[in-house]
N, C-alpha and C positions, 0 to 999 in steps of 0.2 A: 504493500500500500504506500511504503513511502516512496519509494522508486516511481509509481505512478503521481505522485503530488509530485515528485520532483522534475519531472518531464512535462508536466502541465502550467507548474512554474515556469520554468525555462521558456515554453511555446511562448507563455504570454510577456515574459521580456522579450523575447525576439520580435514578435511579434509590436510592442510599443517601440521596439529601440529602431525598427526597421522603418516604422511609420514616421518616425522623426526626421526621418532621409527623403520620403517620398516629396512630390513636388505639393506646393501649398495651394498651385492656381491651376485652372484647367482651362484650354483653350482650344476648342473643336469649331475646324471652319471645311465647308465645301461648295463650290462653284459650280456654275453650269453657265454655257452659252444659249439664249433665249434669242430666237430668230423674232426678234421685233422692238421698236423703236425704244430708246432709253426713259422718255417720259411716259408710256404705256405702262413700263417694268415700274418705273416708281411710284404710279399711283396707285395699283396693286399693294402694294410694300407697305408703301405709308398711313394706313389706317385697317382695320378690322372687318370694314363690311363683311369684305368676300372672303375672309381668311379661311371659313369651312369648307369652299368651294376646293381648297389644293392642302389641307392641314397635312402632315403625314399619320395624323392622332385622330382623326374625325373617323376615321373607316375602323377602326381598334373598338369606336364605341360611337355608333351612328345616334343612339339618344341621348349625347354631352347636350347640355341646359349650356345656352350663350346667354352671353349680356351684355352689350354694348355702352358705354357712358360716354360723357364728355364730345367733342368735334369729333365729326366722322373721318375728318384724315386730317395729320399734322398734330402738333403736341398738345398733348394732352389725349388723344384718341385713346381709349381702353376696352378692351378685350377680357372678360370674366368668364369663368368657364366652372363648371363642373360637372364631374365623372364619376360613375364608381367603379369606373375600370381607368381610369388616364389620373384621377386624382381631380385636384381643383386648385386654382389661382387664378390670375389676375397678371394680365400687362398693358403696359402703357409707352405709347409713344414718348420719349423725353429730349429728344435733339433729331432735327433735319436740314439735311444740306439739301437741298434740293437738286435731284437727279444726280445723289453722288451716295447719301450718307444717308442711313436709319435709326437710328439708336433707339431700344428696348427696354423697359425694365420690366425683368420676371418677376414675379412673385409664388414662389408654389408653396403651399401648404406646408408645414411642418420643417422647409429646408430654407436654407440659406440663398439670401437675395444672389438672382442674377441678371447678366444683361447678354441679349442678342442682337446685334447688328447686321445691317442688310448694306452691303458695297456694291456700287455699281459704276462700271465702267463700259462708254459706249467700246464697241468693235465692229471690225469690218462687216460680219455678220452677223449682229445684230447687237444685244448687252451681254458682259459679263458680270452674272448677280452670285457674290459670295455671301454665304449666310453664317455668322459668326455667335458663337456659342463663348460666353466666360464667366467664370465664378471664383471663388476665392472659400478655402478651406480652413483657415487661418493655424489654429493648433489642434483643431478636431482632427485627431492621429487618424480613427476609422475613417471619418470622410476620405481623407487623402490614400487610403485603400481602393476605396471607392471609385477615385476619380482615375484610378488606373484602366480602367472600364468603360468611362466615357468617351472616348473617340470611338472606339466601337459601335458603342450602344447609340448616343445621340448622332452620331455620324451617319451610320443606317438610316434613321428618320429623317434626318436632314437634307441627304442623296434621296428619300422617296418623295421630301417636299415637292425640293428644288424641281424632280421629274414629273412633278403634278402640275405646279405652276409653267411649267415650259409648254405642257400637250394643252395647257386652258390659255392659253397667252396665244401660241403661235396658232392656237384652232380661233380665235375669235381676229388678231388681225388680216385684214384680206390680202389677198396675194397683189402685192404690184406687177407694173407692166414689165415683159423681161430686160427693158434698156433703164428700169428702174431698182432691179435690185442692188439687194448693197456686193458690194466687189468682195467677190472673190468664195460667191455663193453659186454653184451653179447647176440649178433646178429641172428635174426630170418634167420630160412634157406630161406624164400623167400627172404630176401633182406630189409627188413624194418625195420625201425627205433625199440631199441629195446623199449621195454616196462617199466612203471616205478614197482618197484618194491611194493608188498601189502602192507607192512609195511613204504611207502616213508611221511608219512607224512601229506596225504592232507587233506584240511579241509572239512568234510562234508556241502551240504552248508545248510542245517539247522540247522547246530550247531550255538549257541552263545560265544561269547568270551570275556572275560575281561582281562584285565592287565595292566602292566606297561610299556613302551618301551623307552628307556632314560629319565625315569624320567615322561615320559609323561602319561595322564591315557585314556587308549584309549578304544572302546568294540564296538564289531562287533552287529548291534543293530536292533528295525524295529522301524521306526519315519512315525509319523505322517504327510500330506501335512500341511502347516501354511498359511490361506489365508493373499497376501500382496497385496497392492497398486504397481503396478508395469510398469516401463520404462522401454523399452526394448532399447539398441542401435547397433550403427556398427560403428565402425572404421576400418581406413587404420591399416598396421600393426607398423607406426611410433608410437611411445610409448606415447609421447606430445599428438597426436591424440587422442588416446587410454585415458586418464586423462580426456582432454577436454571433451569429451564425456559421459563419467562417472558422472562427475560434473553435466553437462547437464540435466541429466536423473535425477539426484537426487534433482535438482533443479525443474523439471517439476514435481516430485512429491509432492514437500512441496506447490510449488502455488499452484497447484490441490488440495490440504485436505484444507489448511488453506481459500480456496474461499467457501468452503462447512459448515466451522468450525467445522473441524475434527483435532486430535492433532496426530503427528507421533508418530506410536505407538514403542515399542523397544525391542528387537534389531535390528536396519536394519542389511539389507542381502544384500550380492552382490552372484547373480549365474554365474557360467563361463556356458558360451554355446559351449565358442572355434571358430577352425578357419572357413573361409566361404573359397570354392572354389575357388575366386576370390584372396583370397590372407586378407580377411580383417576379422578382428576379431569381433566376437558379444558377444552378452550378456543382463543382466537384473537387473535391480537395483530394490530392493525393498524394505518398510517398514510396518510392523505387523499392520490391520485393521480388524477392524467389517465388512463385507461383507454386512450385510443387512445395513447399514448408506452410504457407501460410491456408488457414481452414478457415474459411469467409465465416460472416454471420448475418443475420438481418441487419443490420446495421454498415457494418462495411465489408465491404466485396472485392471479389476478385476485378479489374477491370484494367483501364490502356489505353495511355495517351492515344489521340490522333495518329494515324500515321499517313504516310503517302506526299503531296507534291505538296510546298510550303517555301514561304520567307521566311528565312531567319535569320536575325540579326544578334549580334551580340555587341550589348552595352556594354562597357567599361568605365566605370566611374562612379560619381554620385548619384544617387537615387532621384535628387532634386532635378536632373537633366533626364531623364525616364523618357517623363512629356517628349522633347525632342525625338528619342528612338524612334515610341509609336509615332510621329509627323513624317519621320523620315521616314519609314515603311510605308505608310499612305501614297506621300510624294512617290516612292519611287513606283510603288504599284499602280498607282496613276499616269505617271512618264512612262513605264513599259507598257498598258495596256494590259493589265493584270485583275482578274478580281477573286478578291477576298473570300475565300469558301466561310463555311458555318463555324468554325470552331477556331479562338483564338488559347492560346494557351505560354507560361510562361515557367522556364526552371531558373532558381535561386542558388547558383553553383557555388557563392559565398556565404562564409556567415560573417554579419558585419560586426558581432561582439569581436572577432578576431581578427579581422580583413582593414588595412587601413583604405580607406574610403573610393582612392584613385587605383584602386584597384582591386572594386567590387567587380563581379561579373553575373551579368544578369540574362539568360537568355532568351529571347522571344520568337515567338513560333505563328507564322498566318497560316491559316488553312489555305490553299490556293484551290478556285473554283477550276473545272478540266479545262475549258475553256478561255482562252483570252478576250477582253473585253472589246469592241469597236474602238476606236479613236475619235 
């Protein structure tokens, strides 16, 4: 029994001392080019009316209660929502640049203020509209767990926005004359979207890939599955939740080997699974074992990383730079023509009680979808 309190101990300094490294702020942003005029795109952007029309949250739960306050576009404009699958808040227009700049104030329930901005830049074929996501975690150690997860997670909704708004945008404005389009668009006689060009770029997908991407060393790879010992859980989407539960799982793991007298093997891994319908987020904690020694139980199981085609990148450094890796995998899966399969997952090859900081190693793992993305 003490051996089990002392490995439970141990998880949870690790576990705080490790949170102290992680980054404090989260910054998730993704773009899309919209085939239609720049003042179209920002009157869209700039108020609430129609935001149910392209949400990427409205289809999650088609009977959200809206509420509209204040000016219908321009500051002050507010947005009130509530779900009992998406949650509830509140946001408000609070800065605009007109036909450049959006600025948002979130409000959700129970979590800490954020803000979303909407950047728009005209181009040749037509605006480029970035949707920017950022909050601040301040010393809430769990939050910053948490926000390890959000380029993933709000990133997806984001990409499903920005793709909602583009087929409602470029379906209502009308087709100009063809000595009128904008340069360097150039439009099938039926009417369809045009084509990317042979030379655009994309990656074949059994190609492999290596390199550097800020500093980072990253290569498009095939891995092996790695049998773990593994807890699965589910949490609400409160972040505290989210922590406790994690802990939980990692803690059912060590009682389970050490009652067998089996030692955690390393590196544990934590796999994202993502959000559940309901609104609550799951997942799976696990630590590297011999498969023929360990006797599963209702509780934790035999089970195996992802395996198969993937990005991996390996961090070296502070925890506080993290943020950066995940941007830089985005980026570079975005500049190859790459997309993201279902499962992101991460092994902790340091321990940072022991490890001096600039020379943490952290590894991270994308699913890659079989396919390469269009350009």
């Amino acid at each position: 029994m003490r051996t089990i309190l002392k490995w439970l101990l141990l998880a949870s300094v690790v576990l705080l001392a490790v949170g102290l490294f992680l980054p404090s702020q989260v910054r998730v942003e993704r773009s899309i080019i919209i085939d239609a005029p720049t003042n179209v795109v920002f009157d869209m952007v700039n108020g609430f009316t129609r935001f149910h029309e392209w949400s990427p949250w409205h289809a999650m739960d088609p009977q959200t209660q809206y509420q509209l306050e204040g000016p219908t576009s321009g500051v002050g404009a507010t947005l009130i929502w509530s779900s009992e699958v998406t949650g509830s808040g509140r946001q408000t227009v609070v800065e605009v640049e007109a036909n450049r700049v959006v600025e948002v104030s979130l409000l959700f329930d129970g979590e800490a203020p954020a803000t979303a901005t909407y950047l728009l830049v005209p181009r040749d074929s037509g605006t480029e509209l970035t949707w920017v996501f950022e909050t601040t975690f301040g010393y809430d150690l769990f939050a910053r767990y948490f926000g390890l997860l959000f380029d993933r997670l709000i990133g997806a909704d984001y990409e499903n926005g920005l793709a909602n708004l583009k087929v409602l945008l470029e379906r209502e404005v009308p087709d100009l004359p063809p000595d009128e389009q904008p340069a360097g668009v150039d439009k099938p006689s039926d009417g369809s979207s045009p084509a990317p060009a042979a030379d655009s770029g994309a990656v074949p997908a059994d190609a492999h890939h290596t390199g550097v991407v800020s500093d980072i060393d990253m290569e498009v790879t095939e891995v092996e599955p790695i049998s773990i010992a593994m807890a699965s859980g589910i949490a609400t989407v409160n972040s505290e939740d989210v922590a406790v539960e994690l802990s939980r799982a990692y803690q059912k793991i060590a009682t389970h080997l050490l009652s067998q007298g089996l030692k955690m093997g390393s590196p544990p891994v934590s796999i994202t699974r993502g959000w559940i319908r309901s609104g609550e987020y799951s997942f799976d904690a696990g630590v590297p074992v011999n498969p023929d020694r360990m006797k599963p139980s209702s509780e934790v199981k035999l089970g195996s990383t992802p395996g198969g085609r993937v990005l991996k990148a390996t961090h070296v450094g502070s925890y506080e730079s993290l943020s950066e890796t995940y941007q830089a995998m985005f980026n570079y899966m975005s500049d190859q023509g790459l997309i993201a399969g279902e499962f992101a997952w991460e092994a902790y090859v340091d321990d940072p009680a022991s490890t001096p900081v600039d020379q943490l190693q952290t590894i991270i793992y994308y699913q890659l979808a079989q396919e390469a993305a269009a350009p």
